[in-house]
C-alpha distance (Angstrom), angle and dihedral (degrees) to the residues before:
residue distance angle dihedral
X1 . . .
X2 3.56 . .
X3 3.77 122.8 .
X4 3.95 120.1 -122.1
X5 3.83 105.6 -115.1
X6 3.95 114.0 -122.7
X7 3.72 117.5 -161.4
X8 3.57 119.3 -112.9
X9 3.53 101.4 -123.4
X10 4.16 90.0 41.2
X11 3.66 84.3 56.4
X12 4.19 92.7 59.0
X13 3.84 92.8 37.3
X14 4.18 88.7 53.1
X15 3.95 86.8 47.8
X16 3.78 99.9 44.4
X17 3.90 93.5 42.9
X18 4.55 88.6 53.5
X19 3.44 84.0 56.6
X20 3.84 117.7 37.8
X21 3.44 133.7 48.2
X22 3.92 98.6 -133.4
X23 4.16 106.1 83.9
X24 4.00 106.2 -130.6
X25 3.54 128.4 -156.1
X26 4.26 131.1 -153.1
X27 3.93 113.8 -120.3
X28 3.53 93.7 -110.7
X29 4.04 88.8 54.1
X30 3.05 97.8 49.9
X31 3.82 94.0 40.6
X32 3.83 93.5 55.6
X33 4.47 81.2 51.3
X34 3.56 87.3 62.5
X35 3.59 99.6 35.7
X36 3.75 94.2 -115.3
X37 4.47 135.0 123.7
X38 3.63 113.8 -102.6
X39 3.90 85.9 -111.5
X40 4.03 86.5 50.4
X41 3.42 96.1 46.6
X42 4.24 84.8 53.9
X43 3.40 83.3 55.7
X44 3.67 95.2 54.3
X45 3.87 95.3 40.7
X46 4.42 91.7 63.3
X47 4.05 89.5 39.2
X48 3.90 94.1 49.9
X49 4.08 93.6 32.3
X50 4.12 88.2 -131.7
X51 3.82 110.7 -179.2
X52 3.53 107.6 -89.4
X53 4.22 110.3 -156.7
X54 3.95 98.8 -153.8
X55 3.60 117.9 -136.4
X56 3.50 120.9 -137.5
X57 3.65 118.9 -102.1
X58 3.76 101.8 31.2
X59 3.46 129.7 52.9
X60 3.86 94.2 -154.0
X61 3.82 95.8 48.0
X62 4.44 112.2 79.5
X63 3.94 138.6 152.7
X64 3.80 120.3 -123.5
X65 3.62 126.8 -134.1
X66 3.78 108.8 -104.9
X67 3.68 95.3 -144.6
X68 3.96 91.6 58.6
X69 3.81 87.7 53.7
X70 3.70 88.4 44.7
X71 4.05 97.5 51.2
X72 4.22 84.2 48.8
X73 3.57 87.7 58.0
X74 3.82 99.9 43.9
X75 3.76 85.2 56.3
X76 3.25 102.8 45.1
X77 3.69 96.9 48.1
X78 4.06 84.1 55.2
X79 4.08 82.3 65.8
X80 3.30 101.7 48.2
């Protein structure tokens, strides 16, 4: 039997959402939200200072917080 493979990133999310109470979101989620690249959606993290939730064993790997993305995309949608 072969096992189902689980992304790596997934795998933190899942763990950090079953025990906090802020919701978190990968890059590329929260990219794709937005409309954005994973590498554009870097970009955007550093030029709006978003809260970046640091995953352990790399410094250039991090969660967002879903209700940042969220309040972006409330706004936006007010715009458009």
């Amino acid at each position: 039997m072969m096992r189902e493979f689980e992304d790596w990133n997934q795998k933190v999310k899942k763990t950090f959402n079953a025990t906090s109470n802020e919701e978190v979101l990968t890059v590329t989620e929260a990219g794709t939200a937005l409309g954005l690249s994973k590498d554009q959606m870097k970009v955007y993290v550093d030029k709006h200072k978003l809260t970046k939730i640091p995953i352990m064993r790399s410094v250039h790997r991090y969660l967002l917080l879903k209700s940042e993305i969220e309040e972006i995309l409330s706004k936006t949608k007010t715009f458009v």
